[in-house]
N, C-alpha and C positions, 0 to 999 in steps of 0.2 A: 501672772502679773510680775514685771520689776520690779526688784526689792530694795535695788540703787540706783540712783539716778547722780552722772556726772560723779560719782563717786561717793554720794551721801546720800544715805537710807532715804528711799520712797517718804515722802509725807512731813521733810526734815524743814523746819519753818526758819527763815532768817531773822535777824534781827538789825533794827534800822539806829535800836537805843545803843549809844555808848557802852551804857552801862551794859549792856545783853541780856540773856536768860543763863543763870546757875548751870540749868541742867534740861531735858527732854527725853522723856518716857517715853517707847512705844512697845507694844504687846501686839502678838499676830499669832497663827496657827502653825506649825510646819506637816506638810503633807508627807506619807509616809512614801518611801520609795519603792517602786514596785520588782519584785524578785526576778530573776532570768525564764525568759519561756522554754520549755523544752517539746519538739518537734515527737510525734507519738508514730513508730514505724506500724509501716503495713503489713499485711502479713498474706502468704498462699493458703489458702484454707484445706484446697483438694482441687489435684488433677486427674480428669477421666480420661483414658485413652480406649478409641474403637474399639480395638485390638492389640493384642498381645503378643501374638505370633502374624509374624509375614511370612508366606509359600513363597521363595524365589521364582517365577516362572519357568517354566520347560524351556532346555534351549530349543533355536529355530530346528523346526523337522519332527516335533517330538509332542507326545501331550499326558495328560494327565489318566489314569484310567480309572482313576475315581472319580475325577471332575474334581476334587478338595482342593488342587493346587491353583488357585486364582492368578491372573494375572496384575490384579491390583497391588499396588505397593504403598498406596497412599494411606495413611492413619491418621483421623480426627480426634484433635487435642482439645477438653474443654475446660478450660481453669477458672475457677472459683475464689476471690481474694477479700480481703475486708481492710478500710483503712480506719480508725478509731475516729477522725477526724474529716471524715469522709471528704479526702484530697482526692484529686481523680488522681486513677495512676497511671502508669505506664508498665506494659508487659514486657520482659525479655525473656527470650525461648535460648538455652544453650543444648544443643545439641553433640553426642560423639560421632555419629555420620548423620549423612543423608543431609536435607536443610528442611527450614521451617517456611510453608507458603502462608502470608498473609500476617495481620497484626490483630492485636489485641485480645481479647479473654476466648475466642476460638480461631484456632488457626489447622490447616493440615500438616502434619510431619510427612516430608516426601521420600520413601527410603528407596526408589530407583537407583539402580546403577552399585548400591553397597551388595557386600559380599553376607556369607552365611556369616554370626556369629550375635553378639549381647549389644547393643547399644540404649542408651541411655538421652530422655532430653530432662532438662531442670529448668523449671519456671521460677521468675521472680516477678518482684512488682516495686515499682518505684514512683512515692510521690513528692519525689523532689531532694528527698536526700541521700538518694543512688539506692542500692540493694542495703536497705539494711535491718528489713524484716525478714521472715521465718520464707525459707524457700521450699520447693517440691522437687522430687527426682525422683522420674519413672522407668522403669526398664523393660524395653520391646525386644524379643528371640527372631532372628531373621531366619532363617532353614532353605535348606535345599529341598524342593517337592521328591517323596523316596517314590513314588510310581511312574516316572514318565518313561512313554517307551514310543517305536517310531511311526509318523504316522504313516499310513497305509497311502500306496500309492494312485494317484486318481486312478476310476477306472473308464476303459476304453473301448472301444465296440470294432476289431480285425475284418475286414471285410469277409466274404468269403462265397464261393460259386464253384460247382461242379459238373465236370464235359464226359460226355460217352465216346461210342465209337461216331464217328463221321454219318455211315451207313449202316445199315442194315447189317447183324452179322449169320453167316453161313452156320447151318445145326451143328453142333458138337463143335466148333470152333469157340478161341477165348475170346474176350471183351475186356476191355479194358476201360477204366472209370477211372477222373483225377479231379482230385481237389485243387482250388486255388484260394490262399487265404493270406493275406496283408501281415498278419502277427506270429507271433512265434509259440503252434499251436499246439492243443494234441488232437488226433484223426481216429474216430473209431467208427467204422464203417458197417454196413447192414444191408444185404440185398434180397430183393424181394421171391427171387427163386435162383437157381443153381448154387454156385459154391464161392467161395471167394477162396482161390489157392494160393496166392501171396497178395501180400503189401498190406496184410490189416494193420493201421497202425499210422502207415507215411500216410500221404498225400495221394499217393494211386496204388492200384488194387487191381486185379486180375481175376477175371468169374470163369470158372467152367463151366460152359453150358452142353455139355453131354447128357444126353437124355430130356433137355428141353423139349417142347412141340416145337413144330417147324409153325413159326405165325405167331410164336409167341412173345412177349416181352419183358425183361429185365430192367428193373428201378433199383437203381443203388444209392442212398442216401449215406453222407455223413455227417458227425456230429462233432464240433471243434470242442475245445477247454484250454482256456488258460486263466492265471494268473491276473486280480483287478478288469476282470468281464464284467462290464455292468450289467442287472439284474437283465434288464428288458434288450439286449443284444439279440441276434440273430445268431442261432447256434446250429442250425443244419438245413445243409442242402441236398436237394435229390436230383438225377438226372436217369431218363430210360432213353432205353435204347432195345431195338425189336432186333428177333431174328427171323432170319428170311424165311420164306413158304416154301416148300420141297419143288422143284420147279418140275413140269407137267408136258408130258408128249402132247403135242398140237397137230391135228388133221390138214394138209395144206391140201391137198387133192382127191379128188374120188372122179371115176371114168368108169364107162363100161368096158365093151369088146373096141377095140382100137387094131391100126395097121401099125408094120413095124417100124413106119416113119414117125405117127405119132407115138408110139413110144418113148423112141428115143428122145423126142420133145418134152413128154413128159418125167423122163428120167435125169434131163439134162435142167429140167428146173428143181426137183431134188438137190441135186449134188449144187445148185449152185447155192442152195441157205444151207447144204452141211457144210459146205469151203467158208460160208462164213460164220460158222459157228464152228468153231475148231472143238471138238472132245464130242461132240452131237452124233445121233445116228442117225437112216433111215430103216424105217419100220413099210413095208407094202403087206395091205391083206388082201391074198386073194381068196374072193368066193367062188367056187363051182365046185363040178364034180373034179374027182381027182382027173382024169383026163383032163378035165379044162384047167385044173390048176399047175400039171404038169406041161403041159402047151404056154400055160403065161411066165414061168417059170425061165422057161428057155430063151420066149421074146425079151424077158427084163434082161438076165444073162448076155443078151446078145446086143442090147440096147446097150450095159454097161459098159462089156469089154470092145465095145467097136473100135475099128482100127483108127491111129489119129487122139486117141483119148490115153489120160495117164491116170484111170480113176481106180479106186481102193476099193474091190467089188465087198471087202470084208465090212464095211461101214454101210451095206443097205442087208437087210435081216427081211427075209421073204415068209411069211404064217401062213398057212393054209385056214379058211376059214369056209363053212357051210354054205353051201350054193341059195342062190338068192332072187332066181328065176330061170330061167330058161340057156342066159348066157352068163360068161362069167364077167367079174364084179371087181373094181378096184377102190381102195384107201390106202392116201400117203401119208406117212405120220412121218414128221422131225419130233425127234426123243434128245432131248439136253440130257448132259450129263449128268447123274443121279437123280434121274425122272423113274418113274415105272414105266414100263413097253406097255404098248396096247393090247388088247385081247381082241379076239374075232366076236 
């Protein structure tokens, strides 16, 4: 309420008499004045942080062989505060590196990208009259991970196939077996009979087969290794290869008693499959009595060296063989080279 009015006390009564009023009393209360407010700070009560120590992660190439060294760098901050006059407040995060993601009483500290060493964040809270309650400061250990070491290289599956001889190989002749393989390997090789006389080791390899059977045959397998093979790869190949059969005197003709014209006919079809069999023989068996055998003797002789021919009487081989009726008896045998001869 106004206590003057126009300049004279509230309730102040005029007077209209000449004469006026003496004097006028008035009485009232006075209200007491009220002292200064004073603003009541906030305060941090307690900050939790995740964690304490951060594992720098392994550079690229590289990893941990404990597993302990994470790759996470991020640390969850939960702050705790009181205002006496419960003003909302406001959080500020001061960090020495890294930064702070998000606002208010949890936030993530992001320490990506800092180096090894002590950093520091300090929360406050403010409601309105900046920072001027009780603060917090925590202290997180950044490190370098002490185990990483490099990782292993993917692993890869080198192709790989193994070739024999083309043919067939001749007895006690070598054989030759080769590997083919995409990667950069090692060869150790295994054959199923003869010998391996060099190349155990490379990529081809040499058998002696001396003393094999004739007909029989040779498997040579090898075994690759290298370096990031994956488990389930293909790691050996085998190739055979036969050797040849001893080859076999063959029967081309048999006659009885003949004239000396056929004879020569049939001496002249001889010699024509030994011309083309170069290193071949011929083999005749005569059967009779030696008279008769010594009489066919002289027609064959005579069938060979006839005049007009230029034939090699030393490449037909004449047996005497056991008479076989009444007149004598002929078989012409071609004999390849390393055959057995016939018998009678």
């Amino acid at each position: 309420m106004p206590i003057t009015t126009n300049g004279f006390p509230a309730g102040f009564r005029f007077s209209s008499d000449p004469a006026g009023f003496g004097f006028q009393v008035f009485a009232g209360h006075r209200n007491v004045r009220p002292g200064p407010v004073y603003n009541k700070a906030p305060n941090v009560d307690s900050v939790t942080l995740s964690d304490t120590v951060v594992n720098l992660p392994c550079p690229a190439g590289t990893h941990p062989t404990s597993g302990g060294c994470s790759d996470n760098h991020s640390v969850s901050v939960s702050t705790k505060a009181s205002d006496p006059e419960n003003d909302v407040l406001t959080y500020n995060y001061t960090v020495s590196g890294g930064r702070v993601v998000g606002s208010g009483a949890n936030v993530t500290w992001d320490l990506g990208g800092v180096g090894a060493g002590t950093y520091t964040i300090t929360t406050a809270v403010d409601d309105g009259c900046g920072v001027c309650g009780k603060t917090n400061t925590q202290t997180i250990t950044v490190k370098q991970c002490s185990d990483c070491v490099a990782n292993a290289a993917p692993c890869s599956c080198p192709t790989l196939s193994a070739s024999g001889p083309s043919g067939v190989t001749q007895p006690g002749q070598p054989m030759t077996f080769t590997a083919t393989s995409s990667g950069d390997v090692t060869y150790n090789w295994s054959v199923s009979a003869g010998r391996i006389s060099s190349g155990q080791g490379s990529s081809s390899i040499t058998v002696d087969t001396i003393g094999l059977a004739a007909g029989s045959n040779v498997t040579a397998t090898v075994e690759i290794s290298t370096a990031n093979m994956c488990a389930d790869c293909p790691r050996t190949a085998s190739e055979t290869a036969g050797i040849a059969t001893l080859p076999m005197a063959r029967q081309i003709d048999e006659f009885g008693k003949v004239t000396p014209d056929e004879m020569k006919a049939r001496i002249d079809g001889l010699y024509s499959q030994l011309d083309a069999e170069p290193g071949s023989t011929g083999y005749i068996i005569v059967y009779g009595t030696p008279a008769q055998v010594k009489a066919a003797r002289a027609l064959i002789a005579k069938a060979i060296n006839r005049p007009g021919t230029a034939r090699d009487a030393s490449r037909v081989t004449i047996v005497e063989g056991p008479p076989q009726g009444a007149d004598v008896h002929f078989k012409v045998y071609v004999v390849p080279s390393g055959a057995a001869p016939p018998t009678p």
